[in-house]
C-alpha positions as CSV (number, residue, x, y, z in Angstrom):
1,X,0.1,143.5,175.2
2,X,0.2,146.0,172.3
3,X,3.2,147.5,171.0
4,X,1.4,151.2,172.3
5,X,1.0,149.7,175.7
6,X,4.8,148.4,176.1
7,X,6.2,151.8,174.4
8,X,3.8,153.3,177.0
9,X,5.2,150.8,180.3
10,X,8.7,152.1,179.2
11,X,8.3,155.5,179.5
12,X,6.9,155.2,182.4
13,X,9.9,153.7,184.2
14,X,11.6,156.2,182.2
15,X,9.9,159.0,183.6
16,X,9.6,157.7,187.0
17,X,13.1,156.9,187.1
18,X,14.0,160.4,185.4
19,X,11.4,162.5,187.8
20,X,13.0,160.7,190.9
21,X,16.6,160.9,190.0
22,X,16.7,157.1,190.8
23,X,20.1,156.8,188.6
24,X,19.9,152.5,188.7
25,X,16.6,153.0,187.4
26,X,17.3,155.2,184.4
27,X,20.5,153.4,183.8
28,X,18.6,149.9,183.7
29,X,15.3,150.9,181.3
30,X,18.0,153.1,179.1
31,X,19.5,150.8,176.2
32,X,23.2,150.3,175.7
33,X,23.1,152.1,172.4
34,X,20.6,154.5,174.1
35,X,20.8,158.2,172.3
36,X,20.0,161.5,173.8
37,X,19.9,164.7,171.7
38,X,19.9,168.2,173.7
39,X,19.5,171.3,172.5
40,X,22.4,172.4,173.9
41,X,24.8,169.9,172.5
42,X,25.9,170.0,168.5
43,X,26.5,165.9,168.8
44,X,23.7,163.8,170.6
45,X,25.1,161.9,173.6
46,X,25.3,158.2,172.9
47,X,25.2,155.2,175.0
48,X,23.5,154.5,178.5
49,X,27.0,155.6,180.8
50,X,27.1,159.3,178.7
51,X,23.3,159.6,179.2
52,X,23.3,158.8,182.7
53,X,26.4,160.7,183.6
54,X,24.3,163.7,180.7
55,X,21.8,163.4,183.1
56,X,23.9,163.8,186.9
57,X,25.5,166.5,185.4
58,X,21.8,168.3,184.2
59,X,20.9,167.7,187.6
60,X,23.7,169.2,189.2
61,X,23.3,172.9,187.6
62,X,19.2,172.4,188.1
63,X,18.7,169.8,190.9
64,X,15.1,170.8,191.6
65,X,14.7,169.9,187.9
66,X,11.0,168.4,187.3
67,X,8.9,167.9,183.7
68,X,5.2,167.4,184.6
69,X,3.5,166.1,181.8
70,X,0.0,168.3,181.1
71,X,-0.9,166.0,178.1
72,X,-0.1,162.0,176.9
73,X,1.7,160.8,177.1
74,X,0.2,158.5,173.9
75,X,2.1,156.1,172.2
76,X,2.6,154.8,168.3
77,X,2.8,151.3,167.0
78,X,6.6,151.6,166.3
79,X,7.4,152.3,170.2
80,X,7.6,156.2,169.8
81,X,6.1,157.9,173.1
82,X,5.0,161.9,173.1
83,X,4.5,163.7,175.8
84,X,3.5,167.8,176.4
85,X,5.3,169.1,179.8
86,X,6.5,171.3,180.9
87,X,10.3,172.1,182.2
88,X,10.2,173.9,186.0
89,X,12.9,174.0,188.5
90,X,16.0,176.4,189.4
91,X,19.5,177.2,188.4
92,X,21.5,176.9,191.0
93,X,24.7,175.4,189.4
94,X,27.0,176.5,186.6
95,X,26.1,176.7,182.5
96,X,28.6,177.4,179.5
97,X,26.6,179.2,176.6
98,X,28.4,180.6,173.8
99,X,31.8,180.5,175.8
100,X,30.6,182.3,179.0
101,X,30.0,180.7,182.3
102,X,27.2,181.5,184.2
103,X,27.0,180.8,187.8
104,X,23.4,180.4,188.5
105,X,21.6,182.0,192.1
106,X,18.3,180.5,192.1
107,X,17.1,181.7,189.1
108,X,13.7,180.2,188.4
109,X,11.8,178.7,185.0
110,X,9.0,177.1,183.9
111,X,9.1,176.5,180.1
112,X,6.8,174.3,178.3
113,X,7.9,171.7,175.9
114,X,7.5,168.1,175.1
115,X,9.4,164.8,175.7
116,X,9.9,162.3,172.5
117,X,10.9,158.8,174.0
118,X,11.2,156.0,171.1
119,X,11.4,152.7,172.8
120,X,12.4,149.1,171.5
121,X,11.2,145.8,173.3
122,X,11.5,147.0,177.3
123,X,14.4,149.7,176.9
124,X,14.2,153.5,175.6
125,X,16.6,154.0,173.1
126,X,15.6,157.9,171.9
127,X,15.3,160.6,174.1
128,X,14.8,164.3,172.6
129,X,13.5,167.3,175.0
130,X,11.9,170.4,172.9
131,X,11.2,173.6,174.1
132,X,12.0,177.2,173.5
133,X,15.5,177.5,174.6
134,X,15.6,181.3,174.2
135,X,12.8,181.7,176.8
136,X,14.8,179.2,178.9
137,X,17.7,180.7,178.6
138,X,16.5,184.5,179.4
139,X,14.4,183.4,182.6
140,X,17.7,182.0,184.3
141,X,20.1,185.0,183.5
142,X,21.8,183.6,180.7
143,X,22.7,186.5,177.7
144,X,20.8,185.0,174.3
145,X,22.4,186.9,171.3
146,X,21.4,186.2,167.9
147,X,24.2,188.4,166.2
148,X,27.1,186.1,167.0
């Protein structure tokens, strides 16, 4: 097996485990020293428990979350996976942005973006979501101001 093909198995258990919310899943393909970086954290979140408990608490503010992947996902020789999807679901929880608390009511998005997923051997040990936040942000309520 190539090192493309295994970077490519991984993410698939990833993305299985990620799409279904199967938490023993994620938690077992996610390395110990696993490192998430969100766009709406200033420090990544590192280690499998903080990206698993990163993830319940995601999926608690947007539990119909779901990334369908449109293109790839192709893999490199160093175990980095890309993938183009794009972000759908509803806010239906509670989000802090720039001190204030939104509660959300439903509010629905669809954002495209991509998923970078570097793996090592059979575990993912980078994962990095990208997409315009701003557009995010706007389509479930949330104030974006560029002045503060």
């Amino acid at each position: 097996m190539t090192r493309e093909d295994l970077a490519l198995r991984v993410f698939g258990r990833w993305y299985a485990a990620h799409e279904s919310g199967d938490l023993v899943e994620l938690s077992a393909v996610l390395a110990p020293d696993v490192t998430v970086h969100s766009l709406f954290r200033q420090v990544p979140v590192q280690s499998r428990q903080a990206a698993v408990a990163h993830f319940q608490r995601t999926m608690s503010s947007f539990p119909d979350l779901s990334m369908p992947v449109v293109s790839g996902p192709v893999a490199a020789d160093n175990g980095a996976v890309l993938a183009e999807v794009i972000f759908t679901g509803s806010f239906t929880g509670r989000l802090t942005w720039r001190d204030i608390a939104y509660n959300g009511t439903g509010e629905h998005f669809e954002v495209p973006g991509a998923v970078l997923v570097r793996t090592r051997d059979e575990e993912v040990i980078t994962v990095r979501t990208l997409f315009d936040r701003d557009s995010w942000l706007r389509q479930i309520g949330v104030t974006v101001d560029h002045t503060s």
